[in-house]
C-alpha positions as CSV (number, residue, x, y, z in Angstrom):
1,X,14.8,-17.5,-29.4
2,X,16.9,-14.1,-28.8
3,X,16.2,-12.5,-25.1
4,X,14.1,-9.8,-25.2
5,X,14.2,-8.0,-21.9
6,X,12.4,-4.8,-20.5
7,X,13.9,-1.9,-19.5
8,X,12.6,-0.8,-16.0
9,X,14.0,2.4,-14.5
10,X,14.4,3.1,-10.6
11,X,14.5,6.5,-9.7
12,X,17.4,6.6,-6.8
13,X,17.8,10.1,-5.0
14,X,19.1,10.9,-0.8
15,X,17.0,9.6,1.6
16,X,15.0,7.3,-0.3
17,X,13.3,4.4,1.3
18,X,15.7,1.4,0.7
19,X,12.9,-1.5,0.4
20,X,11.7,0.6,-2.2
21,X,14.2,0.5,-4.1
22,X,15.7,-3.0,-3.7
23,X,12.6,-4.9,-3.5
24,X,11.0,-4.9,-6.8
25,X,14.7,-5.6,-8.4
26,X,14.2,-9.2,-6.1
27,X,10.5,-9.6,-7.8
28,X,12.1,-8.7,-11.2
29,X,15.2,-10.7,-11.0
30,X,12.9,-14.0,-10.7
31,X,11.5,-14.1,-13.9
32,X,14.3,-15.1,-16.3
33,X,14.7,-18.1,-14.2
34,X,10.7,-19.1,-14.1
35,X,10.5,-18.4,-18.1
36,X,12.0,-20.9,-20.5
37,X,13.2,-18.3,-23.1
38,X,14.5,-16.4,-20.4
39,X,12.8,-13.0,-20.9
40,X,12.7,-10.8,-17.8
41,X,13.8,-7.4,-17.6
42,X,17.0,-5.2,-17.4
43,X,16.9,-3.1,-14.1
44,X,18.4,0.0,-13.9
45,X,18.9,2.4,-11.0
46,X,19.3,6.0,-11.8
47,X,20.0,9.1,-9.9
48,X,21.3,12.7,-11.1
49,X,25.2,11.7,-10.7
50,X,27.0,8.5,-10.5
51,X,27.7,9.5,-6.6
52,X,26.3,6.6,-4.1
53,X,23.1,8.0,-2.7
54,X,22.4,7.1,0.9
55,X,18.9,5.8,1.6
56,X,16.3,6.2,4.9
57,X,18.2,3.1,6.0
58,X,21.8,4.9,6.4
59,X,22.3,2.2,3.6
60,X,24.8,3.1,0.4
61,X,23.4,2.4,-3.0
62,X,25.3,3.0,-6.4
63,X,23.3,4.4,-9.6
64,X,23.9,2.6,-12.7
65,X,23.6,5.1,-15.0
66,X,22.7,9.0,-14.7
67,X,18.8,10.8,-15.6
68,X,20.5,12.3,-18.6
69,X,21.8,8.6,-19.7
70,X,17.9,7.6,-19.6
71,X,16.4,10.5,-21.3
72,X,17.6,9.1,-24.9
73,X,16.4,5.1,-23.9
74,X,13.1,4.1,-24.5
75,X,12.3,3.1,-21.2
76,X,9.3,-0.3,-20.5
77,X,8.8,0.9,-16.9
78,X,9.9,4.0,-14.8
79,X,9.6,3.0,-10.9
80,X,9.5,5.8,-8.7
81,X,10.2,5.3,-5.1
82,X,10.0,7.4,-2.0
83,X,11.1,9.5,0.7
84,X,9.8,11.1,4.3
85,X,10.8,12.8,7.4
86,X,9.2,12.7,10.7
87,X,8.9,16.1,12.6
88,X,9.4,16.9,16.3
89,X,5.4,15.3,16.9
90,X,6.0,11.8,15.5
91,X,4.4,13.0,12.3
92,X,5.4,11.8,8.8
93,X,5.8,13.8,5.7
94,X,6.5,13.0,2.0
95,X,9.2,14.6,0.8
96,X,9.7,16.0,-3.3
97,X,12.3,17.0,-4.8
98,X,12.1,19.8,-7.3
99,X,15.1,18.6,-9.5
100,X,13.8,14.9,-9.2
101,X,10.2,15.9,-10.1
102,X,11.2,17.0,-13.4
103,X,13.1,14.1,-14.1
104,X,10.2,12.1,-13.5
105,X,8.2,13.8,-15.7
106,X,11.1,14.1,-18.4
107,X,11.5,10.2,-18.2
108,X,7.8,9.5,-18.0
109,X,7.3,10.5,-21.8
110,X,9.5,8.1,-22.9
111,X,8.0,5.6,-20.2
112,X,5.3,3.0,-21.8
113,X,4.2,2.4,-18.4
114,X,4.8,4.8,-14.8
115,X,4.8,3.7,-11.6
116,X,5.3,4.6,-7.7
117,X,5.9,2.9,-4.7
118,X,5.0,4.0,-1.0
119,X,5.4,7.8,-1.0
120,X,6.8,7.6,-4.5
121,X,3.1,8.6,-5.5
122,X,3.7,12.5,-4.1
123,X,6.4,12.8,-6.7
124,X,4.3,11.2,-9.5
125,X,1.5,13.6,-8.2
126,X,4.1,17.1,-8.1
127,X,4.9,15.9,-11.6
128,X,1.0,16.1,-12.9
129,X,1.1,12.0,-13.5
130,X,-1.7,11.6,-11.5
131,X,-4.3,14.6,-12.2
132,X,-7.7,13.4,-12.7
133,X,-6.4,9.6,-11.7
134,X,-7.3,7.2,-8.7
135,X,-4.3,7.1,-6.9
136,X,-3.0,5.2,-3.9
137,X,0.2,5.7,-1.3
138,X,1.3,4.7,1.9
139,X,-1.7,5.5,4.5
140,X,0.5,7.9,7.0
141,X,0.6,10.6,3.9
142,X,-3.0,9.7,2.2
143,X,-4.2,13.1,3.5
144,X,-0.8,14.9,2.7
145,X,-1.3,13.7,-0.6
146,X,-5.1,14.5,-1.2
147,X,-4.8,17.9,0.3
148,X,-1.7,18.8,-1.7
149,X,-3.1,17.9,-4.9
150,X,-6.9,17.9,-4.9
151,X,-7.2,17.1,-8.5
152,X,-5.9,13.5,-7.8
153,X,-8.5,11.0,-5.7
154,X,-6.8,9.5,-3.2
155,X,-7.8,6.1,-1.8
156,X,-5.5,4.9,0.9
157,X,-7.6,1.7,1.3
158,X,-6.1,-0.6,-1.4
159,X,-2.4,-1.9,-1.6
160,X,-2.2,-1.0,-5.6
161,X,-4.1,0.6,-8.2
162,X,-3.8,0.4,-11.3
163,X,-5.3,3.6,-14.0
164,X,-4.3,2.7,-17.4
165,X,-0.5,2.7,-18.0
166,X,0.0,4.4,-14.2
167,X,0.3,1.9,-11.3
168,X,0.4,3.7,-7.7
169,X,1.2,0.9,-4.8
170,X,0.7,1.4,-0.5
171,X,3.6,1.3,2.0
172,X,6.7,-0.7,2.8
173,X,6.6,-4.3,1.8
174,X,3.9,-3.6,-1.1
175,X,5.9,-2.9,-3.5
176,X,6.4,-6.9,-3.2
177,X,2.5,-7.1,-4.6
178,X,2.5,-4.2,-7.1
179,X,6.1,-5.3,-8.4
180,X,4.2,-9.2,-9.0
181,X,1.3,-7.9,-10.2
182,X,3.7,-6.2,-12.9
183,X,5.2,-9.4,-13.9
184,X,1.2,-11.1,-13.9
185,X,0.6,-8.2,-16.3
186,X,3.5,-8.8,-18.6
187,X,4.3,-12.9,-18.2
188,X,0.8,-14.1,-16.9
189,X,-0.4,-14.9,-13.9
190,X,1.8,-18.6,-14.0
191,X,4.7,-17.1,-13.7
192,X,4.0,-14.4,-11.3
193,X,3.1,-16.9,-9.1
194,X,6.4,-19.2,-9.5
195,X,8.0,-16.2,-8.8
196,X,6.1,-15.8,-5.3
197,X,6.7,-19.0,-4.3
198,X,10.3,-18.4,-5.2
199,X,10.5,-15.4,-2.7
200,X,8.7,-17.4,-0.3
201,X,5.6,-15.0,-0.5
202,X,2.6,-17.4,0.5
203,X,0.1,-15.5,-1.8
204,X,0.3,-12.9,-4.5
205,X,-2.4,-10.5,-3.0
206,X,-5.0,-8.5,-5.4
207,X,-4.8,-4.8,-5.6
208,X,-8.5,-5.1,-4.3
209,X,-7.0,-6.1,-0.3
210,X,-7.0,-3.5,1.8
211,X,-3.7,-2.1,3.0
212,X,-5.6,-1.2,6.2
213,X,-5.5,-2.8,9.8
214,X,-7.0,-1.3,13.0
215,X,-3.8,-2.1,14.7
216,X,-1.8,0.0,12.3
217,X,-3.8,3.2,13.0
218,X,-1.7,5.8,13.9
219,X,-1.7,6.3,18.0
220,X,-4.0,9.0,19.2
221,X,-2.8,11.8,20.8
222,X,-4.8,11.9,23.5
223,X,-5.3,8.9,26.2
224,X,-9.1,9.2,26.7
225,X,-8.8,8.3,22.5
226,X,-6.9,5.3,23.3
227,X,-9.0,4.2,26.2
228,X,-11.9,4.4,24.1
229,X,-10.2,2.1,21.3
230,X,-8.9,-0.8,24.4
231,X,-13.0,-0.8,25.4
232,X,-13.7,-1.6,21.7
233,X,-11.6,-4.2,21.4
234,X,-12.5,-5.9,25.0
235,X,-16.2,-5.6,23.8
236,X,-16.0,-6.2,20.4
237,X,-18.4,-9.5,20.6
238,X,-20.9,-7.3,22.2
239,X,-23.1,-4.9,20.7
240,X,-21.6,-1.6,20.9
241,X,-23.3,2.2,20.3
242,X,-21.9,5.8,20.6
243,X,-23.6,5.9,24.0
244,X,-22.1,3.2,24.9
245,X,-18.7,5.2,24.5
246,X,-19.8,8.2,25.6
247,X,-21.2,6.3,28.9
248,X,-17.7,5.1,29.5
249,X,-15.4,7.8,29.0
250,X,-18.3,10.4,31.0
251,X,-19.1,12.5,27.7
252,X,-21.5,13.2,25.2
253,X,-22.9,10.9,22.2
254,X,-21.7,14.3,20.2
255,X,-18.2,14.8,22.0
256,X,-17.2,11.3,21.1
257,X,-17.7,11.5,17.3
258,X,-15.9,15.0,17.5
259,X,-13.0,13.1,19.1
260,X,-13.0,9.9,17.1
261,X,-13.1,12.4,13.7
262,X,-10.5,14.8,15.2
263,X,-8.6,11.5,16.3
264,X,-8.5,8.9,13.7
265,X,-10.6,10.6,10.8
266,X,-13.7,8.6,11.0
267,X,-16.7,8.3,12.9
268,X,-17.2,5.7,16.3
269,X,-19.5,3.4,14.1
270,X,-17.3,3.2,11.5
271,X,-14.1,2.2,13.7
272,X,-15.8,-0.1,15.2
273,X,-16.7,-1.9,11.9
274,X,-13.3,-1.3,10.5
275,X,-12.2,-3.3,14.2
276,X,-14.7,-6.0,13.4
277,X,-13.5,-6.7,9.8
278,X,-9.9,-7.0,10.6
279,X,-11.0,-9.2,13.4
280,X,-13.1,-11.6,10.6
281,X,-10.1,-11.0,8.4
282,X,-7.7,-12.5,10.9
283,X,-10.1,-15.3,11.5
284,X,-11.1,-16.2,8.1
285,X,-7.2,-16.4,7.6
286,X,-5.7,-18.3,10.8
287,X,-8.8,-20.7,11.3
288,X,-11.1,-22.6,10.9
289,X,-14.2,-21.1,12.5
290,X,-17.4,-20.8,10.5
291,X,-19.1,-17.5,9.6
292,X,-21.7,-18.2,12.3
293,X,-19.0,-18.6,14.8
294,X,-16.8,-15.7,13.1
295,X,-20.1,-13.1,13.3
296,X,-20.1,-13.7,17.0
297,X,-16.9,-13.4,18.1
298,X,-16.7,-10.3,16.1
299,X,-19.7,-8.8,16.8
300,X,-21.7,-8.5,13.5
301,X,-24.7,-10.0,14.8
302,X,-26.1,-11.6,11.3
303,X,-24.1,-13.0,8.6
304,X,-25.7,-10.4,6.1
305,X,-24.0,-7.7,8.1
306,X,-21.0,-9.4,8.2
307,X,-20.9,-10.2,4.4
308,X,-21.5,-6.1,3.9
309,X,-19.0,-5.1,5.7
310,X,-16.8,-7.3,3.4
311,X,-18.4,-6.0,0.7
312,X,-18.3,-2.1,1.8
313,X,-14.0,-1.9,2.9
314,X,-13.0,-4.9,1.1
315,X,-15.1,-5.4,-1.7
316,X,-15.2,-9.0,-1.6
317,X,-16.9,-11.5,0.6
318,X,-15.9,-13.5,3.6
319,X,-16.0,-16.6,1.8
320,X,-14.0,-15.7,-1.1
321,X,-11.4,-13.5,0.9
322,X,-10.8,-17.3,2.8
323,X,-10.3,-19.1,-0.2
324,X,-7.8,-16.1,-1.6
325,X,-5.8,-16.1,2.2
326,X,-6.1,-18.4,3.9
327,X,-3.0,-19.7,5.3
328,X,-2.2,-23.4,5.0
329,X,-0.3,-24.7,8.0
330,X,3.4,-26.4,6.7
């Protein structure tokens, strides 16, 4: 049988993130080897010239072929990575460029099937890839993304999404899951897990996990915030209200939800679930402790509220997020 191979298309410019760019190429690469008529793809890394472009990472890549070289190929899949820069507060921000933005949206008509990784999504977005589309990205520049382009809904949550023939994926080492769940879209779901187990992946996560950990949230600015977060966690077996916060830090029931939105964008109650279900999450996936035991040690108080909580931020339940994740020791 002849090789037939798919033409994906990674959009190289300065500064972009390096994993970004070499990681799905390491997913791709996989996939002649676990197929017997060795199909894959053909990666391709383009940029404006055939200069080296110098990533986040100080690292030197080389383009294979130019933008203008692409716009006359018929193209399977156009990966669009991305780039930030952090300002004099710690703060990040996606960057676009103009000239690459119309690229992208050059490319993207001869593209059966568009994609982004990271930060990759704001240049998808500039280009008007994602208007009216779900769309997700990594969660430091969710709300730079929903507030530059209101006609795209932003979900931060999830670690890929998938709207017809556009895939948007979440930060950093996602673009390990959204490049797999490619290949499971094109080979099957067989070979995209031969190819995990060749990268030494333990599990080929669903689009559905959350890309979201308490631990990750971004530090708050002000210490009485973080004080409030340490109580939390050092009570979060125990039943824990507003007043309860407010009691400890010597405020108001109303000043403390001011602070938490200002802070971390959501209300006390809400933390504290979000706490509680990346507690269960890390339970359900390191041992193995039963729900009863799990919805004390975390604080839910019933299994039903345990089992909603799942439901509400991960949209699956404990029991099924165990059998998905659950790390098997050797």
């Amino acid at each position: 049988m002849g090789t037939v191979r798919r033409l994906i298309v990674i959009v190289l410019f300065e500064g972009v993130d390096l994993l970004d760019v070499t990681g799905p190429p390491e997913v791709f690469s996989l996939v002649a080897r676990e197929t017997e008529d060795e199909t894959g793809y053909q990666v391709v890394l383009a940029a404006r010239t055939m200069d080296p472009v110098t990533t986040s990472a100080g690292v030197r890549v080389l383009p294979d072929a130019t933008f203008d070289e692409m716009a006359g190929r018929s193209i399977d899949t156009l990966l669009v990575p991305g780039s930030v820069e952090i300002d004099s507060r710690r703060r990040v921000h996606a960057l676009t460029d103009p000239v690459v933005v119309e690229w992208v949206k050059k490319l993207a008509g001869r593209t059966r099937r568009v994609t982004s990784v990271c930060v990759g999504a704001h240049i998808l977005a500039a280009a008007g890839l994602l208007d009216g589309k779900r769309a997700t990205t990594h969660w430091s520049t969710a709300q730079q993304l929903a507030a530059d382009h209101p006609e795209v809904e932003v979900d931060a949550d999830p670690i890929f999404i998938r709207e017809g023939d556009v895939w948007t994926g979440a930060g950093i080492s996602a673009c390990l899951d959204l490049s797999l769940a490619l290949v499971a879209d094109d080979f099957g779901e067989a070979v995209a897990l031969r190819v995990a187990r060749q990268l030494v992946m333990y599990l080929k996560r669903p689009s559905g996990q959350s890309q979201f950990s308490v631990p990750l949230e971004p530090v708050s600015t002000t210490r009485r915030v973080e004080d409030l977060r340490h109580y939390i966690m050092r009570h979060i077996g125990e039943p824990i209200t507003v007043a309860d916060l407010a009691a400890h830090a010597h405020l108001g029931e109303r000043q403390v939800t001011r602070i938490f939105k200002a802070e971390l964008g959501m209300t006390p109650s809400a933390y504290i679930e979000s706490a509680r279900v990346e507690m269960a999450r890390n339970q359900l996936e390191s041992t193995d402790a039963t729900l009863e035991r799990i919805v004390t040690l975390c604080g839910f108080g019933t299994t039903d509220t345990l089992i909603r909580a799942f439901r509400r931020r991960l949209d699956t339940t404990p029991t099924e997020y165990r059998r998905r994740f659950r790390a098997v020791p050797g």
